[in-house]
Structure formats: C-alpha cells, structure tokens
C-alpha positions as CSV (number, residue, x, y, z in Angstrom):
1,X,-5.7,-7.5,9.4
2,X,-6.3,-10.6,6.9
3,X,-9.9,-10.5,7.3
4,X,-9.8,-6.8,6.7
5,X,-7.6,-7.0,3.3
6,X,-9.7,-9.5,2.3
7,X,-13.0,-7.3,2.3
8,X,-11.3,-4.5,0.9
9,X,-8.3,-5.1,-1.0
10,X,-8.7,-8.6,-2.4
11,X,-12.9,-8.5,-3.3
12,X,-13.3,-10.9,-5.6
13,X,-10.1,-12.7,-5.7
14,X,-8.2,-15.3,-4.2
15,X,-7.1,-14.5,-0.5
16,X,-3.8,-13.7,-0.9
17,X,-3.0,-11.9,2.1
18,X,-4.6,-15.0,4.4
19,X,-3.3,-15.2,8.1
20,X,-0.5,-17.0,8.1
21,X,0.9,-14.6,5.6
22,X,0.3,-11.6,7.4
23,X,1.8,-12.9,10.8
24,X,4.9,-13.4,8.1
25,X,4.9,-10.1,6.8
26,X,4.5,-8.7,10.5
27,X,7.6,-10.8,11.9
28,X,10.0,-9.7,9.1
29,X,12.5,-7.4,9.9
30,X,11.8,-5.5,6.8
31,X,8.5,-5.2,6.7
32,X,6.4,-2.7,8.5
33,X,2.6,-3.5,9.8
34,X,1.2,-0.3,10.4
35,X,-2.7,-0.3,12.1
36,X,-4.6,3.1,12.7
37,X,-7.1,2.1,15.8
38,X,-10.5,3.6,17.2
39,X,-12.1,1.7,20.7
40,X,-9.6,-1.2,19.7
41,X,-10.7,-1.7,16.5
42,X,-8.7,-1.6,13.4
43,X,-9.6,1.4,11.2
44,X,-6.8,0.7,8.4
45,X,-3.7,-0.7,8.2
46,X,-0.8,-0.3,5.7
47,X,1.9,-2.4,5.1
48,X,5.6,-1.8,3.5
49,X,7.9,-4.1,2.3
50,X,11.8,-2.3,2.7
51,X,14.6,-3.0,0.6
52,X,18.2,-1.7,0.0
53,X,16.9,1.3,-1.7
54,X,13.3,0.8,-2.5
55,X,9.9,0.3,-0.3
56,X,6.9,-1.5,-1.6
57,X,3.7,-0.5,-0.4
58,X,1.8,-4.2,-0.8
59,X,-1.4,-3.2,1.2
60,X,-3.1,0.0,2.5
61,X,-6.9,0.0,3.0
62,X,-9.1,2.2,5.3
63,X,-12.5,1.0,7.0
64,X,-15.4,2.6,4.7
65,X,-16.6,4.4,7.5
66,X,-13.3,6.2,7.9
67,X,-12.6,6.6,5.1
68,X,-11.9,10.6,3.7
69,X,-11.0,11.4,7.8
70,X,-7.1,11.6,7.0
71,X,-6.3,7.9,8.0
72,X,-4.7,6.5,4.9
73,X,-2.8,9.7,4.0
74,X,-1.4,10.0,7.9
75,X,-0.9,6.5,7.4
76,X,0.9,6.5,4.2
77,X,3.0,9.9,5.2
78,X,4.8,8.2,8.3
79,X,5.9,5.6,5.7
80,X,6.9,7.4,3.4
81,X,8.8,9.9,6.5
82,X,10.1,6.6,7.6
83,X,11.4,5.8,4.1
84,X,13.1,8.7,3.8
85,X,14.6,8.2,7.2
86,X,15.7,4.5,5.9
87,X,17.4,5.9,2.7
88,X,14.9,4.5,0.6
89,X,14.9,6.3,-2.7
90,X,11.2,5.2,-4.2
91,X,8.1,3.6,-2.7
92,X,6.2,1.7,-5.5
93,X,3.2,-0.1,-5.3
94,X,0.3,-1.9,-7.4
95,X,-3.4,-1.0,-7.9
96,X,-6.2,-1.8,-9.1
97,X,-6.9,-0.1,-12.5
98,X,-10.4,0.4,-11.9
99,X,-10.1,1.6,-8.3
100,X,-10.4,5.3,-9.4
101,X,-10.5,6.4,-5.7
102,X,-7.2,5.0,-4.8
103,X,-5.5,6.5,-8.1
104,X,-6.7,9.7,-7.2
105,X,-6.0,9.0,-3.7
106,X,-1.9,8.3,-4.7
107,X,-1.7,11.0,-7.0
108,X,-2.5,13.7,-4.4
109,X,0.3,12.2,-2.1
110,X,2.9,12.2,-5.1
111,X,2.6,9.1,-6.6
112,X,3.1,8.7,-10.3
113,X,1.3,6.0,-12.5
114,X,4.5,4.2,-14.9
115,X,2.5,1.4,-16.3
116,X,-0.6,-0.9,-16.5
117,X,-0.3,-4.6,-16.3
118,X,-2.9,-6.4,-18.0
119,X,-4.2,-9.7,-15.7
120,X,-2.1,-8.8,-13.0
121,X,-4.3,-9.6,-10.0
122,X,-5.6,-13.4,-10.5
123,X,-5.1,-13.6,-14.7
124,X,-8.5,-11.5,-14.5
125,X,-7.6,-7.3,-13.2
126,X,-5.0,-5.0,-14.6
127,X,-3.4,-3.3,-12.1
128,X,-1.7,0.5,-12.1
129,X,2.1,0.7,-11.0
130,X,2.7,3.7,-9.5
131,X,6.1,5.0,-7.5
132,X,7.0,8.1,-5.5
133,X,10.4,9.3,-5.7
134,X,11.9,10.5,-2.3
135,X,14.9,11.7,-3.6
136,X,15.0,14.3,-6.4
137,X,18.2,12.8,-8.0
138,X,16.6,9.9,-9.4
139,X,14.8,9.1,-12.5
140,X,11.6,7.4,-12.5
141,X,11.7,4.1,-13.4
C-alpha cells in the first residue's frame, strides 16, 4: 500500500505515506484501510480518517490499468455509505490542483472544491480542498 501511494499519490514528493505510517493508519481504530484486489494483487486502496462528525479521505489511488473500471468510485461509495452509517456529517479531502482527473473524478461523486492552498504538498504544489456533505442540514464549510 506505501509503495503504491508512493507511485501514484506522492510522484515527486517526499514519501509521506512510508510503511511504518501506513501500518499506523491501518491499526487505528478510526481509520479505515480499504484495498480493492484482483489475483492477490492490490488494484487501489483508499483510506479514511473518522472523526466525531467529520471523515478525511487522506489517500485514494487506483492502479493505471484499472483505472475508469468503477474501482475508486465503488471504493469511495462504501466510505462514504459507511460515513453515513457513522454519523459523519462531511468527508473532506486534499488534492492535487493540477490532477484534473481526480477533480473531475470528485465532482461526479458530489464533492465540492472550497479552497486552493498554495504550497500545500512539500512548500512546492497547491492542493484543492474539497468536501461532500452527507447531511443536507449543514453548511459547507
């Protein structure tokens, strides 16, 4: 899962996401590791930090040669149906603000951009917050 976030999510930047980090994230009671697997072989994997009312979606990445099958957006709909199941009332999550795929990607699955941070990934990418709201009596933040 490390190695695969570091291909895909973290290209160019500092390994943030190294082992010992992920066997964190995976041990903690409020996080969830999700992997999608074909022949025992992980084909994406999502991960989602859960708080009192609000998830963070810190990683979700798809093998290139799966991707546009349906893996990240069954992927990202059982945590957001598992959010919703939780209480949580908004999943947010960072981007990067170049990754035009991924924006499009979020936006057909609800998500709503809020802000740009300039220098947000390593002092050198900006990133694109975006949030889905679960709950339809809450404002956007």
């Amino acid at each position: 899962m490390a190695e695969m976030s570091r291909e895909l999510v973290e290209t160019g930047l500092g390994w943030r996401y190294t082992p010992t980090r992920m066997a964190a994230l995976i041990s903690d009671p409020e996080t969830v590791a999700l992997v999608a697997c074909e022949a025992a072989r992980i084909r994406g994997l999502a991960v989602m930090q859960f708080g009192d009312e609000r998830g963070h979606l810190a990683l979700l990445c798809v093998d290139p040669g799966h991707q546009r099958r349906g893996v990240g957006r069954r992927m990202t709909e059982w945590l957001v149906d598992s959010a919703q199941i939780a209480g949580i009332v908004s999943i947010e999550l960072e981007l990067r603000a170049d990754n035009l795929a991924a924006l499009a990607f979020y936006r057909r699955l609800d998500f709503r951009e809020t802000q740009q941070v300039p220098g947000y990934y390593g002092g050198r990418i900006a990133a694109r917050r975006m949030v889905r709201l679960l709950r339809q009596d809450v404002e956007m933040p």
